[in-house]
N, C-alpha and C positions, 0 to 999 in steps of 0.2 A: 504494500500500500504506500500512496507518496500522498505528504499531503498537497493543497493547490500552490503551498508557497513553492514547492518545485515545478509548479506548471508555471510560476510567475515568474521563477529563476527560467528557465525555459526561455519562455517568450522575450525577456531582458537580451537574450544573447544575438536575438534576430534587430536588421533593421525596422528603426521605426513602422516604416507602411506595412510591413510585417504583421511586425508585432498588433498593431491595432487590428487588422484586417483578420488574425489567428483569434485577438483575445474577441471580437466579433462573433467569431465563427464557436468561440468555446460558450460563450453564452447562449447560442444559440442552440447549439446543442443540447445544452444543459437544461435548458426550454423543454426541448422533447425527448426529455431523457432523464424527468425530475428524481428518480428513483436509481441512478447511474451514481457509479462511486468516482471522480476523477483521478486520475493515477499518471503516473507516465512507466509506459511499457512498452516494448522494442525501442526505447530509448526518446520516446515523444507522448504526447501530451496524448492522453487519450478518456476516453469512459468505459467503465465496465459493469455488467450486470451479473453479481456473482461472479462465475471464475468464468465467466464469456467479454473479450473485449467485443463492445460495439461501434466505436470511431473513434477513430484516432486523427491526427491532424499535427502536420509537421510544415516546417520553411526551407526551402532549399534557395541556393544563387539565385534560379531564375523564375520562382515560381511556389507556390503555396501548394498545399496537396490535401485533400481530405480520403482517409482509408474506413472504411468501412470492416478491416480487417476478415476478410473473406477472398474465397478465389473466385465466389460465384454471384456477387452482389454487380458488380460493376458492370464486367460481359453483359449482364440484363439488360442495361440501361445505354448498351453502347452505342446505337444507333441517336439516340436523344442528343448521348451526351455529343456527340458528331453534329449533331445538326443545331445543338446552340452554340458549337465554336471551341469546346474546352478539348484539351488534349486528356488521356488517359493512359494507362497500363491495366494488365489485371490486375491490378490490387489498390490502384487509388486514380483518384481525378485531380489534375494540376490547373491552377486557376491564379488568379494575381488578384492583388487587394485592386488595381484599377478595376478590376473584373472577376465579384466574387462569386460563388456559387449561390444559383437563386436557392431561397425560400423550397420552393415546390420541389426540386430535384433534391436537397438536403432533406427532405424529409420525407420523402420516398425512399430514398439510398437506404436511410435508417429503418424506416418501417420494413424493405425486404430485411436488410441485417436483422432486426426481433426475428423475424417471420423463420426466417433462416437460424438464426439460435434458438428457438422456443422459449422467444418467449414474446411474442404476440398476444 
């Protein structure tokens, strides 16, 4: 378990637009995921429900990333994520604080990730 002051040590170490665009994206989460313990696990910020991660969310040089921690949550959605413009890999979606992940795609990602862990 970490507590948030390591997600806030975390977030300190990225640039500014970063950092606001990540600590955004954590509350937001956190929104739909009131019952999520926050942690950082694979070495980034993320939430867990019991011993199931359900997003994670990291900074890299060029770009912000949200992980749904799954191989099969992403692939679902890759045609979308294609046609609003974000790049991905299977395991997470890259996006920039100019350009962050809407509303409606973050909370779908998440609702298959439950669905997908059981716990829907």
């Amino acid at each position: 378990m970490t507590t948030p002051g390591g997600i806030d040590d975390y977030l300190s170490t990225l640039p500014d637009d970063q950092a606001r665009c990540l600590q955004d994206l954590r509350e937001r989460v956190s929104a739909l995921l009131p019952e999520s313990e926050e942690v950082i696990s694979y070495a980034m910020p993320g939430h867990r429900i019991g011993r199931k991660m359900i997003a994670g969310y990291a900074g890299f040089i060029k770009h912000c990333s949200f992980f749904p921690h799954s191989g099969g949550v992403v692939p679902a959605f890759a045609d979308e994520i294609k046609e609003l413009g974000f790049s991905f890999t299977k395991s997470g979606v890259h996006f920039t604080p100019e350009r962050p992940l809407p509303d409606d795609l973050l909370e779908r990602l998440i609702a298959a990730r439950l669905t997908e862990a059981g716990q829907a």
